[in-house]
C-alpha positions in Angstrom: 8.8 -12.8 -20.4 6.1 -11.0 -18.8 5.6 -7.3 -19.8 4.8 -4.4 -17.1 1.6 -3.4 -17.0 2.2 0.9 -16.5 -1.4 2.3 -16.7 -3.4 2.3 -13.5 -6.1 -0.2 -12.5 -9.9 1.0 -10.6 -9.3 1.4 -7.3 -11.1 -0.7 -5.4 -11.9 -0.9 -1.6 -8.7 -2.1 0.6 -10.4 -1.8 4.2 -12.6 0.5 6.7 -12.8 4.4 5.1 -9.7 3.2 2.5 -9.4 2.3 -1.1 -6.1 1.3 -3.3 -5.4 0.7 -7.2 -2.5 -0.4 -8.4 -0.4 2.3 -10.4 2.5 -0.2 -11.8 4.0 -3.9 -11.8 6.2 -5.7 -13.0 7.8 -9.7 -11.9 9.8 -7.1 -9.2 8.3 -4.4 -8.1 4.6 -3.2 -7.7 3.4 0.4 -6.8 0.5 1.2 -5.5 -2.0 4.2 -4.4 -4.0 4.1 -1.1 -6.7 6.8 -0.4 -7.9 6.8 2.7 -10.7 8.9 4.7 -10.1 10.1 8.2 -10.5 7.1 10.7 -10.0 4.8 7.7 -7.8 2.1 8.9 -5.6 -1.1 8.0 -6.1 -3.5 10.6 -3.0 -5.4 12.0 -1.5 -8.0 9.7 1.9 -9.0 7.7 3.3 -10.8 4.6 6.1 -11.8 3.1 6.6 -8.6 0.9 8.6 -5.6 1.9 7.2 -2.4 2.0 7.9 1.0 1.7 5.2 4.0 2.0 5.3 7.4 1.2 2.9 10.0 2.6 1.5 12.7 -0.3 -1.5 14.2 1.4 -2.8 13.7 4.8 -1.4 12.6 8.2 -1.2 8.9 9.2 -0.6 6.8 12.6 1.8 3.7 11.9 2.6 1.1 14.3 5.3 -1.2 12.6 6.5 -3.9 14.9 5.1 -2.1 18.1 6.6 1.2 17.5 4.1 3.6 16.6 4.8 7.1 14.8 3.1 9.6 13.1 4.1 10.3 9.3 2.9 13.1 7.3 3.4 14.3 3.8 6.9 13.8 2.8 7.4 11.5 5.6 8.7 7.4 4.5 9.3 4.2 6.4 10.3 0.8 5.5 8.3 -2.5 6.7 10.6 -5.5 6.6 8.9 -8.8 5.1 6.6 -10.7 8.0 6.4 -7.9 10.3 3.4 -7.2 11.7 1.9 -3.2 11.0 -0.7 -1.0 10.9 -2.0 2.2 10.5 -4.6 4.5 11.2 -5.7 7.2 8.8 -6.3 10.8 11.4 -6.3 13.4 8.6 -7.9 12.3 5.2 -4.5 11.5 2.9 -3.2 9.4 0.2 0.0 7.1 0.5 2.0 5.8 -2.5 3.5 2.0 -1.2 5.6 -0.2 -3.3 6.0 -4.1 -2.8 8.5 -6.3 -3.7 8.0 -9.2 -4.5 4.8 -7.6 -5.9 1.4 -8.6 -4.2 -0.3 -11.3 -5.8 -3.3 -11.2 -4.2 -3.9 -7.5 -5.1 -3.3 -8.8 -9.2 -6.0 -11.1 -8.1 -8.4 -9.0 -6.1 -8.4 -6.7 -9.1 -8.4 -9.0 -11.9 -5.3 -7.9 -13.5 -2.2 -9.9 -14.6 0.8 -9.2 -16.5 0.6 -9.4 -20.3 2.7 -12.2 -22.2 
């Protein structure tokens, strides 16, 4: 069985004024960090992974299946697989979001697998 990795990766750049590394995964779950500048953004898009976000610094527009809200820190939501979000970043901040099933293509984008 696969074992968790638990020490962070580099972050990397996840999109216009935003960057993300991955804090912790495992075959379940996946946690990860997003910094983002003001104006940085995530375009529009969806997967198959749910999603949770939690805002620690900063002050964030979501739009999650056309309803758009503004989260600051302390603030959560839920994206249900496949639905279409995104945000906008209008005070510099940091989000923590888990996955599940973890995202593949970040393990990918950053190199990083889980250890035998």
């Amino acid at each position: 069985m696969p074992q968790p990795m638990n020490s962070a990766s580099d972050w990397m750049t996840s999109g216009p004024g935003a960057k993300r590394r991955i804090l912790c995964t495992d075959e379940i779950l996946m946690l990860v960090e997003f910094s983002f500048e003001t104006d940085g953004n995530a375009d529009p898009h969806h997967h198959m992974h749910t999603q949770s976000t939690f805002v620690t610094k900063g002050k964030f527009q979501f739009t999650v299946g056309g309803e758009t809200r503004i989260l600051e820190p302390g603030d959560n939501l839920i994206i249900p697989s496949n639905t279409v979000h995104s945000c906008v970043c209008l005070e510099a901040g940091t989000l923590v979001d888990s996955f599940s099933p973890p995202r593949q293509d970040f393990m990918d984008a950053h190199g990083l697998e889980l250890a035998e």
